[in-house]
C-alpha positions in Angstrom: 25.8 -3.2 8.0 23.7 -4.3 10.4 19.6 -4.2 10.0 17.7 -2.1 12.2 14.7 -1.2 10.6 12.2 -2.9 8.1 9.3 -0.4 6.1 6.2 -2.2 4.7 4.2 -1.5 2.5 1.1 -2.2 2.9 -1.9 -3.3 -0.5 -0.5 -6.2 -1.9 2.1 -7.1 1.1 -0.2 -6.8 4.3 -3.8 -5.8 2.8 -5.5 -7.6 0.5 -7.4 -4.6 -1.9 -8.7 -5.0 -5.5 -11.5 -3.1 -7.0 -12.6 -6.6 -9.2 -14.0 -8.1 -5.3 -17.0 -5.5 -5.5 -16.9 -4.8 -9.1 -17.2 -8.5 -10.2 -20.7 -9.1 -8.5 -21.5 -5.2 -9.2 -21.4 -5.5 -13.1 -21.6 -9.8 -13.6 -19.8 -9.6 -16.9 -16.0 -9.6 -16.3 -15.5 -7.8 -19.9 -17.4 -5.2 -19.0 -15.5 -5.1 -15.3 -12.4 -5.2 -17.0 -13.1 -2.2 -19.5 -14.2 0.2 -16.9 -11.2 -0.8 -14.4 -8.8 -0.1 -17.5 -9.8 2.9 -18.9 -12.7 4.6 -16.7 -11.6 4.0 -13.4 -8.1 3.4 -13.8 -5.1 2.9 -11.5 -3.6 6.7 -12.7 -6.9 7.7 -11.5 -6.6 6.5 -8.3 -3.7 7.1 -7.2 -4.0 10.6 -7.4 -6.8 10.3 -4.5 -3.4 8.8 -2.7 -1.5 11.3 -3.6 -4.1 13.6 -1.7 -6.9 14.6 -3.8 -9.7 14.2 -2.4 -12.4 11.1 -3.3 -15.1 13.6 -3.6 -13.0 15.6 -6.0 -11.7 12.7 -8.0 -15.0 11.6 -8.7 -16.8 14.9 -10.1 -13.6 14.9 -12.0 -14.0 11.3 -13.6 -17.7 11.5 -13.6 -17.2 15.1 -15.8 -15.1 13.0 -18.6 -17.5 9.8 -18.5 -20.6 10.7 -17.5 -22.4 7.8 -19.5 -19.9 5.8 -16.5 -21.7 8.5 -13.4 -23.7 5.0 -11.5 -20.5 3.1 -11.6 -18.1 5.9 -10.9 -19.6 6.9 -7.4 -20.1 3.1 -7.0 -16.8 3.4 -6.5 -15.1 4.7 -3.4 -19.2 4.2 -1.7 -17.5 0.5 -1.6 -14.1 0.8 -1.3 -14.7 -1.3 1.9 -15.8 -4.1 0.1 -12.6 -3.8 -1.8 -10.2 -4.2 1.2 -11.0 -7.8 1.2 -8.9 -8.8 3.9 -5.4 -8.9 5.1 -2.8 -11.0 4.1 -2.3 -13.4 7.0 1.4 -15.7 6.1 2.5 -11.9 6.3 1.2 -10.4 9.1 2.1 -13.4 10.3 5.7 -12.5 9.5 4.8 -8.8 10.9 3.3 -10.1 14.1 6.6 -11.8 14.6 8.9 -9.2 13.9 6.9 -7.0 16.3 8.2 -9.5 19.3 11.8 -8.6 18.3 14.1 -5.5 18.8 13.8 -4.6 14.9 11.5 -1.1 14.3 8.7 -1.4 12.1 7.9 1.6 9.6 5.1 1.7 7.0 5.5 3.3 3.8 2.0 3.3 1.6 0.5 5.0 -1.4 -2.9 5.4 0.3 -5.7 8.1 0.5 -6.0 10.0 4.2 -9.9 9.3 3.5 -9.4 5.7 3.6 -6.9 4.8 5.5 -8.1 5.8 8.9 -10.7 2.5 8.1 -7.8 -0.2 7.7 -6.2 1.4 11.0 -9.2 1.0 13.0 -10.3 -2.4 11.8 -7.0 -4.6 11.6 -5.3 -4.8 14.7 -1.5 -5.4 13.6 -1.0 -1.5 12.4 -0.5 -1.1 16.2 2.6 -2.7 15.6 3.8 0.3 13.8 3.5 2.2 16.5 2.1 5.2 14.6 5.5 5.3 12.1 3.4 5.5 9.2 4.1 7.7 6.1 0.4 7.8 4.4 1.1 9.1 0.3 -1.8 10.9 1.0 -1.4 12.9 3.8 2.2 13.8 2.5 0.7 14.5 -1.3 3.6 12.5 -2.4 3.3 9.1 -3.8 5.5 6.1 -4.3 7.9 5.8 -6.5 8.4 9.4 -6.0 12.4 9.6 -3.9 11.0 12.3 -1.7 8.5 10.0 0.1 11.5 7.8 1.2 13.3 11.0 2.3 9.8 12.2 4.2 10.3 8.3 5.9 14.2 8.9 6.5 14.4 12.5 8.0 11.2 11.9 9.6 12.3 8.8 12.2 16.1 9.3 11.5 16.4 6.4 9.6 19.8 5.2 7.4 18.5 3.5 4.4 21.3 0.8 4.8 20.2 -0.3 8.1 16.7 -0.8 6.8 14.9 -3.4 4.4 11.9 -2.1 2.3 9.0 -4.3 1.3 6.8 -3.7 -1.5 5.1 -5.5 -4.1 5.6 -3.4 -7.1 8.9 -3.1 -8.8 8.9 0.2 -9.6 9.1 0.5 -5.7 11.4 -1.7 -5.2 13.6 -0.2 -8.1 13.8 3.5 -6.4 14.3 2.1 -2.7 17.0 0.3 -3.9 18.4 3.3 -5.6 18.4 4.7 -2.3 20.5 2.4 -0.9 17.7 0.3 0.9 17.7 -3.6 1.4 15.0 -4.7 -0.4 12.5 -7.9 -0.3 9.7 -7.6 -4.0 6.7 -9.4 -2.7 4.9 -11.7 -5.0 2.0 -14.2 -3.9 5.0 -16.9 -3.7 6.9 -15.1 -1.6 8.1 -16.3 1.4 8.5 -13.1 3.5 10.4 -14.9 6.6 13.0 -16.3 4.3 13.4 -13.6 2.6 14.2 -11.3 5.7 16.2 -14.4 7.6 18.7 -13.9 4.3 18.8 -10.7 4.1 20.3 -11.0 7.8 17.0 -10.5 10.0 17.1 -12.7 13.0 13.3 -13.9 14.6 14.7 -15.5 17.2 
């Protein structure tokens, strides 16, 4: 079948965001960093800010169960900024590309409505997209839940077998491909074009 469509993802693909690039200068002592990123401010904690909660919310919550952690905890999101390091430029280079051909570009993230509004207006190649973004937390569903890909499907009319999906975590990639999407797992070796020019996608 013949590829129309291709739905990034965005952290770890297109955005470069990790808490450790304002943590690391924050605390100076990477066991310490480490400790709190694993089991204060974890990743489950997180992500249900981009499943919708809000980052006020999530922090009273957190700072309730550890409030020895209170400093660091609202350190948190005050910086998130400084997290989004940059973007990832051998694949928006790949992106930029894409968006000179007849293919239609879709994002698909796990990303808080708070926060995302910042990426939009400071990196220029989410105009690409066109606005055919599905944001986890404006939808309060989150990847790898199947009924954000339907929300993406119904949404823009979309047939999963016409369309590649790019993500860099395997769970993602797992469920899309359950779905019947084309699918390219990101790593920081992957080369995207390649992986798209096999997978049938012409640049030319």
């Amino acid at each position: 079948m013949k590829i129309k469509n291709i739905v990034f993802d965005f952290g770890g693909v297109l955005m470069d965001w990790n808490p450790r690039y304002f943590f690391k200068e924050y605390f100076n002592d990477d066991e310490k960093m480490e400790y709190f990123l694993e089991n204060i401010a974890q990743s489950e904690w997180n992500e249900e800010q981009d499943r919708g909660r809000l980052l006020s919310e999530g922090t009273e919550i957190q700072v309730k169960k550890f409030p020895e952690w209170e400093k660091e905890l609202r350190a948190y999101y005050d910086n998130w900024t400084v997290m989004l390091k940059s973007d990832i430029p051998h694949n928006v280079e790949v992106l930029r590309k894409l968006g000179k051909t007849d293919y239609q570009l879709y994002g698909l993230t796990n990303w808080s409505e708070e926060t995302f509004p910042y990426a939009l207006e400071n990196y220029d190649f989410f105009q690409l997209f066109d606005g055919k973004i599905v944001v986890s937390g404006t939808e309060k569903l989150i990847k790898p839940d199947p009924k954000i890909w339907h929300v993406l499907l119904e949404r823009y009319n979309l047939d999963a077998q016409e369309s590649i999906f790019i993500d860099d975590n395997p769970k993602n990639i797992e469920m899309a491909q359950s779905l019947g999407f084309n699918t390219v797992h990101v790593t920081p070796e992957t080369d995207l074009e390649k992986e798209l020019i096999d997978l049938g996608v012409k640049f030319d």
